[in-house]
Structures are given as C-alpha cells and as structure tokens.
C-alpha positions as CSV (number, residue, x, y, z in Angstrom):
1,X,1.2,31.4,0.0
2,X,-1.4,28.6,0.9
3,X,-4.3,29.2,-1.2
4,X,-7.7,29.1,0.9
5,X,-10.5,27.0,-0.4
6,X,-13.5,28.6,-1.3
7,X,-16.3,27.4,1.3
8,X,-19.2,26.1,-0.9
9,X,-17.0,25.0,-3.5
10,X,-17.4,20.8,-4.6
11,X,-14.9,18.5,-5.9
12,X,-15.4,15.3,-7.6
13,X,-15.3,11.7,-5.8
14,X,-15.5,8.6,-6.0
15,X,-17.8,6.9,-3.9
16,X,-18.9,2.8,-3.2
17,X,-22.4,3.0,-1.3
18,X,-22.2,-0.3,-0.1
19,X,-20.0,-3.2,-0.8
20,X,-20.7,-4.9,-4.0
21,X,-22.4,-2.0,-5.6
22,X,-20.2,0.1,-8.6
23,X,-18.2,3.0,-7.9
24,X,-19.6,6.3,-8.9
25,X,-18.7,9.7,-9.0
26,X,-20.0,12.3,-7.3
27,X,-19.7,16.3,-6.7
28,X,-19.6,16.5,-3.1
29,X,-18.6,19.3,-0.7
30,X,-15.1,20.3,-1.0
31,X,-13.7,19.5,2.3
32,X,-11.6,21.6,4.6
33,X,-9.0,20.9,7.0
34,X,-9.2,21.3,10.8
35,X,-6.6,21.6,13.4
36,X,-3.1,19.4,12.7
37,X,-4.5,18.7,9.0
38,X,-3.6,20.0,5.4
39,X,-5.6,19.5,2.2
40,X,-3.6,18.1,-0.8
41,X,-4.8,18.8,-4.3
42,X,-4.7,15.1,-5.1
43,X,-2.3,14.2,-8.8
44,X,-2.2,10.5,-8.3
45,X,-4.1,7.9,-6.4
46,X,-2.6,4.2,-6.5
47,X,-4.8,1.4,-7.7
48,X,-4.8,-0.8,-4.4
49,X,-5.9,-4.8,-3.7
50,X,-6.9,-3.7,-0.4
51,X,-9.6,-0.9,-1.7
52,X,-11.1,-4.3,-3.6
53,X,-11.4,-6.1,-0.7
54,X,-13.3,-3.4,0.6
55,X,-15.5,-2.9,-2.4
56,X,-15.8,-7.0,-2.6
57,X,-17.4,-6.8,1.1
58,X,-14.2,-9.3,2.1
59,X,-12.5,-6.4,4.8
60,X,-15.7,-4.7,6.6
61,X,-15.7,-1.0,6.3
62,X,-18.5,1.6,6.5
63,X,-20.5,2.6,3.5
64,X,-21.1,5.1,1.8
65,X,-17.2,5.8,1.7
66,X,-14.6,7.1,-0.3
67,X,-11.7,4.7,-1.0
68,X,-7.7,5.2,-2.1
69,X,-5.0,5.6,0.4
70,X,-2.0,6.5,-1.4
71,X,-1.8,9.7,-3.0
72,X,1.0,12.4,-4.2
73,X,-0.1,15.8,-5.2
74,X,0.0,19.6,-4.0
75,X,-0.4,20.8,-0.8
76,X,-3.0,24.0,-1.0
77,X,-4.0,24.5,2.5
78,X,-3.2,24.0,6.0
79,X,-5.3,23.8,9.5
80,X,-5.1,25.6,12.4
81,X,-1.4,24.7,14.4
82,X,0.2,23.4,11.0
83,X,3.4,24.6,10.6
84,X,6.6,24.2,8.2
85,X,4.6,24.2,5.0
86,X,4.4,27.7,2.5
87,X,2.0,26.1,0.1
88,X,2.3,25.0,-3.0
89,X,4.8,21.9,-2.0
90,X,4.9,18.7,-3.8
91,X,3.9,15.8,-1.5
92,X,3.2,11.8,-0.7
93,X,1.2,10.7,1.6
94,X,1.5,7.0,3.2
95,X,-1.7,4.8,4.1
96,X,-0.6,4.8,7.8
97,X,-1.9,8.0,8.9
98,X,0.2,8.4,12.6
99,X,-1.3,10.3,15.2
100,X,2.3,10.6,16.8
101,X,0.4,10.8,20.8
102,X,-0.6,6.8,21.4
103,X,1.9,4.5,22.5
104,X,2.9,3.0,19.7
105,X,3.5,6.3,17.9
106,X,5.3,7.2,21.4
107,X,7.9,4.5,20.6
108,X,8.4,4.6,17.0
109,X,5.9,1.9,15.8
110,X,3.4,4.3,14.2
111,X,2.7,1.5,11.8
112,X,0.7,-0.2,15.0
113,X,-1.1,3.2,15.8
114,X,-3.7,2.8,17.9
115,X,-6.0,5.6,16.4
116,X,-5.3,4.8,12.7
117,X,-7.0,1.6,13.8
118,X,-9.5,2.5,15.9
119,X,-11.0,5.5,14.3
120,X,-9.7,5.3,10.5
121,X,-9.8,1.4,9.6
122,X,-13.4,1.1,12.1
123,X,-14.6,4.0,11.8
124,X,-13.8,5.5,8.9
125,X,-13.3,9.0,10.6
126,X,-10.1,11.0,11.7
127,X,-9.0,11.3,14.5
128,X,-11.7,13.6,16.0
129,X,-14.0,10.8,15.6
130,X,-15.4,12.6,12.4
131,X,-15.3,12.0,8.5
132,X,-14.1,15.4,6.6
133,X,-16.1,14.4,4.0
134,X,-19.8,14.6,3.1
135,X,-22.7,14.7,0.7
136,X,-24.3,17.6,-0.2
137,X,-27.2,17.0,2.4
138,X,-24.6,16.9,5.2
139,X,-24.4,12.5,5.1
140,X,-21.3,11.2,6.0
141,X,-19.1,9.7,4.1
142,X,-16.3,7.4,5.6
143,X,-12.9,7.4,4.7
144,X,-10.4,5.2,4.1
145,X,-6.9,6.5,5.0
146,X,-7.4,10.2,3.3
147,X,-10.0,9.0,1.2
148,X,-7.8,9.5,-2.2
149,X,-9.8,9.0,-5.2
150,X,-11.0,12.3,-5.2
151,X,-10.0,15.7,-6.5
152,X,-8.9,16.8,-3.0
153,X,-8.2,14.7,0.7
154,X,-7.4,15.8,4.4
155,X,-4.2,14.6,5.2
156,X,-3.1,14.3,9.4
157,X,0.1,16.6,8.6
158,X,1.8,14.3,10.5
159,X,1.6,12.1,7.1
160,X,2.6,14.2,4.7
161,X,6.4,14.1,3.1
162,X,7.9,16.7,0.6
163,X,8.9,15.5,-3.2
164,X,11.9,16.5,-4.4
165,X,11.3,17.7,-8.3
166,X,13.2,14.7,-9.6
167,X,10.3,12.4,-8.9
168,X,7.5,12.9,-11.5
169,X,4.6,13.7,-9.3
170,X,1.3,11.1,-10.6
171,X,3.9,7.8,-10.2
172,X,4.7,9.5,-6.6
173,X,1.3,8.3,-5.1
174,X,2.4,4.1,-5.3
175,X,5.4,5.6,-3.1
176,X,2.6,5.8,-0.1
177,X,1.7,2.1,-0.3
178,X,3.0,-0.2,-3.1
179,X,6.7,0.8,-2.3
180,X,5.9,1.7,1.7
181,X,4.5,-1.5,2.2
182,X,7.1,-3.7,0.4
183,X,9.8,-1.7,2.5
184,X,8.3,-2.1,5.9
185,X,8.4,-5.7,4.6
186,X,12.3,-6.0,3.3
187,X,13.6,-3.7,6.3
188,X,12.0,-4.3,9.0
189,X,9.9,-7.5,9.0
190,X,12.3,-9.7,6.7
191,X,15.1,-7.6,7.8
192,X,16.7,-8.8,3.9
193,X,20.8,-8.3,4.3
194,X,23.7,-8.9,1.5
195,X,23.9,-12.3,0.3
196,X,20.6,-13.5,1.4
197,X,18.0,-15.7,-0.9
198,X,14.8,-14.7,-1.1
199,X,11.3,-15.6,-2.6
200,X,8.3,-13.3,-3.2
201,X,4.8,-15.4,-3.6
202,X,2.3,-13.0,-5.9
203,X,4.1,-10.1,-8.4
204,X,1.9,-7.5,-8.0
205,X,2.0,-4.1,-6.9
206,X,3.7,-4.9,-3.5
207,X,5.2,-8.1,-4.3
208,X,7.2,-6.5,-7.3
209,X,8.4,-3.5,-5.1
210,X,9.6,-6.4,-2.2
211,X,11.7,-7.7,-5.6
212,X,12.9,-4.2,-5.9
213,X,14.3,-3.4,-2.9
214,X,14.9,-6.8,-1.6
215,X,17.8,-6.5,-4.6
216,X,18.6,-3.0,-3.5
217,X,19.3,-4.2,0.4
218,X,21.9,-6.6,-0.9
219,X,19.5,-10.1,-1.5
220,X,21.8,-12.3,-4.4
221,X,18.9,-14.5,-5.4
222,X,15.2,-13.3,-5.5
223,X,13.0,-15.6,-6.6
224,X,9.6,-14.4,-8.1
225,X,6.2,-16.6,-7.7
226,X,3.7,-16.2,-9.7
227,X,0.5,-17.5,-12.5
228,X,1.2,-14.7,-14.8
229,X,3.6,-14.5,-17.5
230,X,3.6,-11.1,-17.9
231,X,3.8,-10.1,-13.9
232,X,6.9,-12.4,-13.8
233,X,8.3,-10.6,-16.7
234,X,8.0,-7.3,-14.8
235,X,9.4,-9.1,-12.1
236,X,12.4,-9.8,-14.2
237,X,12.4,-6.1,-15.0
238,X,12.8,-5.0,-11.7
239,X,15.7,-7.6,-10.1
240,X,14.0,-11.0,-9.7
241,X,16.6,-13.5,-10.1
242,X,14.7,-16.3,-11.4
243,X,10.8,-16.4,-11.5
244,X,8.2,-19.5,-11.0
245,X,5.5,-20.2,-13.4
246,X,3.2,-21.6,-10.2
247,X,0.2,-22.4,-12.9
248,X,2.5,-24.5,-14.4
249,X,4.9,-26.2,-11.8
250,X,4.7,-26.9,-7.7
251,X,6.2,-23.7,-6.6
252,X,7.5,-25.1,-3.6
253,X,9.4,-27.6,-5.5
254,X,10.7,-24.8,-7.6
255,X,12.0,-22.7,-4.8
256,X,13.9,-25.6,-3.2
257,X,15.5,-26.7,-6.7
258,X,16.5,-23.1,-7.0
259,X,18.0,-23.3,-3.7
260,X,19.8,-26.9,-3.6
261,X,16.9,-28.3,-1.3
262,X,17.4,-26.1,1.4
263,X,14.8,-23.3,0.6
264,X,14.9,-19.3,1.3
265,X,16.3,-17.1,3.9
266,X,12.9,-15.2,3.6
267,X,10.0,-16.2,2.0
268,X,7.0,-13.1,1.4
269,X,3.3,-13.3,0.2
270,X,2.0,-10.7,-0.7
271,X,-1.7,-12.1,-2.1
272,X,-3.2,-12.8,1.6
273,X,-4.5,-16.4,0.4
274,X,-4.0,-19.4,2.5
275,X,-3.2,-21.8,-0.1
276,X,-0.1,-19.1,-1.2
277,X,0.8,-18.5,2.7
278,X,0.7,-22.1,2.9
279,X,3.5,-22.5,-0.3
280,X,5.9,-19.5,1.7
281,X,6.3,-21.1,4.1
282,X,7.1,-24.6,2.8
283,X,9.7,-22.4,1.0
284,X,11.5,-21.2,4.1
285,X,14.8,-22.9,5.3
286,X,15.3,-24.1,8.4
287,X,15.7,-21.0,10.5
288,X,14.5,-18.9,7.9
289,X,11.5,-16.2,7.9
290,X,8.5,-15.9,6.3
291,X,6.8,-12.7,6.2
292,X,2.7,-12.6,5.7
293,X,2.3,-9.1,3.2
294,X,-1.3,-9.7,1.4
295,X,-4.5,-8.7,3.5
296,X,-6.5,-11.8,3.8
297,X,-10.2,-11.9,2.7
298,X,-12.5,-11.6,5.7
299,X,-11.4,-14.5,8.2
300,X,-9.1,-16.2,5.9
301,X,-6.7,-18.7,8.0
302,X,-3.9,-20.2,6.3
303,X,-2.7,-24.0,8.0
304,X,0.8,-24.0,9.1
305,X,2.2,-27.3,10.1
306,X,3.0,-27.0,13.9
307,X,6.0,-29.1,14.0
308,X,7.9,-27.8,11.3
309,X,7.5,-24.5,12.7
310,X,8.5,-25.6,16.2
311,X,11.3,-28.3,15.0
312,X,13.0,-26.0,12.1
313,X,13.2,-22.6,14.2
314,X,10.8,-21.0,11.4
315,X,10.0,-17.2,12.1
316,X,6.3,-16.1,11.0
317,X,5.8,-12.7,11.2
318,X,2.8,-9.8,10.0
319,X,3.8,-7.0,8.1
320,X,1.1,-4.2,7.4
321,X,3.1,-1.4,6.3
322,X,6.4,0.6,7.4
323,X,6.7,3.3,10.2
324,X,5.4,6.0,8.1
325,X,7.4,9.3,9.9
326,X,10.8,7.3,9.9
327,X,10.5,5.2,6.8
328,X,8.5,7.5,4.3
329,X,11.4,10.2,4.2
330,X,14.1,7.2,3.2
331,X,11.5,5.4,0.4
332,X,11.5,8.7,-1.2
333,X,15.2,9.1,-1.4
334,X,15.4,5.3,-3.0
335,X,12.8,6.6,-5.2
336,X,15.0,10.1,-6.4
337,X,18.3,8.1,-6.0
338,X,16.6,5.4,-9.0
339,X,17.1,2.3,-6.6
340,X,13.0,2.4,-7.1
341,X,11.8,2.9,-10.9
342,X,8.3,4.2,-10.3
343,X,7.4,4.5,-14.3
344,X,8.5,0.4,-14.7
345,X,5.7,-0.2,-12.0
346,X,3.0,2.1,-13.1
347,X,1.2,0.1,-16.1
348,X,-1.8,2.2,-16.3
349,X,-3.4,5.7,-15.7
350,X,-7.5,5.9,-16.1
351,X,-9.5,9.3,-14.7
352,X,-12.4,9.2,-11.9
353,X,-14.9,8.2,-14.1
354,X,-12.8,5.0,-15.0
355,X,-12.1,4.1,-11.5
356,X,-14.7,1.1,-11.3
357,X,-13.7,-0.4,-14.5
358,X,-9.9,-0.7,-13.7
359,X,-10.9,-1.8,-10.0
360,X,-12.3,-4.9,-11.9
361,X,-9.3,-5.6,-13.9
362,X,-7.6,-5.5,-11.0
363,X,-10.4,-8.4,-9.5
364,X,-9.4,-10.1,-12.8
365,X,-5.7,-10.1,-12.9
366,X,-5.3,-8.1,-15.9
367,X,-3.5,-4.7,-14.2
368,X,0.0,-5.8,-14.1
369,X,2.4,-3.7,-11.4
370,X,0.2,-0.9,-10.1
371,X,-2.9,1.5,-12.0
372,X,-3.2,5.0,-11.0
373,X,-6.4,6.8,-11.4
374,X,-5.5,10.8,-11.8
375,X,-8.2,13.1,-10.9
C-alpha cells in the first residue's frame, strides 16, 4: 500500500540561496504530490557538473533552489490520476522530466520537451507553473529537475522507471543522468555501430559512461582524452582502448596517430569548453561526427573552422540527454544485464551535510567517475 505522508511533517534539503553562496541544509516542508506526480523517498542523488554550473552562477537559474536531478529511491506516494504503482517500488528517475502532451513529447523526442524547458530549466517550477517545494514561511523554492538532494522529491510519474532488485539501489541514481546522458549520446546522437573508432574528450561522469557503452554498441577503438591520470585509468577500467594524457601531449595529434592520420568516426566532449570542442572536432575524419555532450558555461562559443566543416562533410550535432520514456527502460536493462558497472563509476558517497564540500571537489577535479550524496 502507498504510505501517505503526514501533512506538517519536514524533511531535510539542501539548498544554494543564490549562486556563489555555500550549500546548506535545511528542514523544510515535506512536500506532497499533486495530480500526475509521485513522491520518491530519495536513496541516491548523483553528483552532477551541471548542478555546479548552477551553483558557480555560469547556467542562470532561480535562487533560492534546490539542486540534483538524478535520483533512485522508493516510491511512497502517488497523486491524484496516478496509476500502475502499489507503493513501495524501487525507482530511477531521469533529468528530463517529459510531460508526454507538447509536440515534441507527441513525437517521441521528449528529450526537446517544450515544458521541461520552459517551466523546469526557467522557471524552476513543474508543470503547473509551481515549485512543490517551500520554506517553512511558505517562500518558494525552485527546482531543478525533481530537486534531488533532499530526503524526498516530486517526480512527473511520467519519469519514473521500476528497478529490478539486481541493481543496488544508491548507484541506481547516476542511471538518471551520467549513464542517460552518455546513451542519448552513443545511440542516438553518435549513432556508434560495430567496428567504428571513437574518441571521448573529458573522463568524467558522462564521458566514462560514452566509453562504456560506446564499447557495448560494438565501437573497436575508443580513445579516452583527458589531464587526469587517474580518470584515464578508470577509463581503461571501463573499455577505453587507448587513453590521451592531453596535459602532456597535443591530443589532436594523438588521436590522428592512433588512427593512421585519418581521425575518428565520432568524436564526443563531454566538458562544454571551447578549447576541448575545438580539439573534437579536429579529431573527426572526413565525414565523421562530432557530438557536443558538456553544458557550456554561460555563453561559451567554441570556433569551428568553416571550411573544414563544409569541405570534409563533418556532422556537428547537440546532445542534451536521451528520450527519457523510450531510453530509460533500455539503460536500466544494460545496467541489470552488467553491460554498465555502476559500482566502477561511483567513487564516492558523502550525506547532506557534505553536499557543498564534494560539489567543490568536483569544481577542483578531484571526484573521479561520479559522487553520490545519500540522504
């Protein structure tokens, strides 16, 4: 049975008042779900680059907010015209929240929903134009996705996906984002195939699950780019083929030795820098792909020579994230089946009250793969 939360009952949160200032917890109202939604006791909440840019001030968001968009835990409650759930389930949740009624959701793309954008990522409401979450003198606070790193988040059910009991149920939350990402990436964007040589710029939560699956969809050389030894170890770990030290050697040059000159079917970057963008797509062959994975900060452009893109047939394409109701159901099974190791990704779990300090070793370099912070 669906346990009912108490009204009047708080939970514990994590909140950013305004960019640049220290996360802090807080108790703050419990919330409740509303028509269409479900609330998930949250287990796991992934350490993200794209929460930092919002703390950093470098993706504009509304403050006060509450941050984390992938989360695994139990389902406890569900609003009014939810069906199909007893209570109790295991579940992940993806950052791409559909609302399954605009037209991109009409024809399959929910990862360009119209309302996710408009009333999440601008607004930092749901899709009723309001935040389910609050301080205790009624002040909203914004959400980003579900608003994860917290005790307990409002989920759209139309973003929530069952766990089988094989999957340990903390390490399930990086399935929402980390592995979702990297798989809207290698299956849709780079559409990787067998035999196929490809590069990944940046190791780090996403870049090492592109390496991951880019093996497990058949790619016979990955090549992993990066300045840390220890990120292109665990790139090694997970499939890479060969890895480039880039603070060491001109990773463009490496790629193209690795190749015989000619360079990569696909080339990803997964940092959102120019100068890396710039280095992918040097690395693409002639006809080849290069797909743009890492949110930029703020404005960030990246110059791509005009000519080479005309003259060598080179295919640049944005990839935010996967089509969360089609995509989300398959990355679990990878993620059951062992094509996806969750525990060689995880590197480190902290509580609430850690939540700012590992968000600045993640600004520093120092959290390798992808931290979890379990509430």
């Amino acid at each position: 049975m669906l346990r009912r939360v108490n009204a009047g009952a708080t939970m514990r949160a994590v909140v950013l008042e305004r960019p640049g200032a220290p996360l802090r917890v807080e108790s703050v109202p419990r919330p409740r779900p509303r028509a269409g939604e479900v609330l998930v006791r949250v287990h796991g909440c992934g350490v993200c680059h794209t929460d930092l840019h919002v703390i950093k001030g470098e993706v504009a968001f509304p403050t006060p907010c509450v941050l984390g968009h992938e989360i695994a835990g139990v389902l406890e409650e569900a609003g009014p015209g939810v069906v199909g759930w007893q209570g109790g389930e295991r579940v992940a949740c993806a950052f791409i929240m559909p609302c399954g009624s605009c037209r991109h959701c009409a024809r399959g793309r929910d990862d360009l929903c119209e309302a996710f954008f408009a009333m999440n990522r601008l607004r930092g409401t749901l899709y009723d134009g309001t935040s389910r979450l609050a301080r205790a003198d009624g002040s909203p606070l914004a959400m980003y996705s579900m608003a994860g790193l917290a005790e307990y988040a409002v989920v759209p059910a139309s973003d929530v996906f069952a766990l089988p009991e094989t999957i340990e149920l903390q390490s399930a939350a990086v399935l929402g984002c980390a592995v979702f990402t990297a798989y809207g990436a290698v299956r849709h964007a780079g559409a990787v195939s067998v035999g196929d040589r490809v590069a990944v710029v940046a190791a780090g939560g996403v870049g090492l699950n592109i390496i991951a699956l880019a093996r497990a969809f058949g790619a016979s050389t990955v090549i992993a780019v990066d300045v840390a030894a220890a990120k292109l170890d665990a790139a090694r770990s997970l499939g890479a083929t060969d890895v480039v030290d880039a603070s060491s050697t001109d990773p463009v040059a490496a790629v193209r030795e690795l190749t015989g000159g000619e360079g990569v079917d696909v080339a990803f970057e997964a940092l959102g820098r120019p100068a890396t963008v710039e280095q992918a797509f040097r690395m693409a062959r002639d006809g080849g792909s290069v797909v743009c994975v890492g949110i930029g900060a703020g404005k960030a452009a990246a110059a791509i020579e005009i000519t080479h893109l005309v003259r060598r047939g080179i295919r640049l394409i944005g990839s935010f994230g996967a089509r969360t109701r089609a995509d989300m159901p398959r990355v679990i099974e990878l993620a059951a089946s062992g094509a996806i190791d969750l525990a060689a990704l995880i590197s480190a779990r902290v509580g609430l009250e850690a939540a700012d300090a590992i968000y600045q070793a993640l600004d520093r370099g120092e959290v390798r793969g992808r931290a979890l912070v379990v509430p």
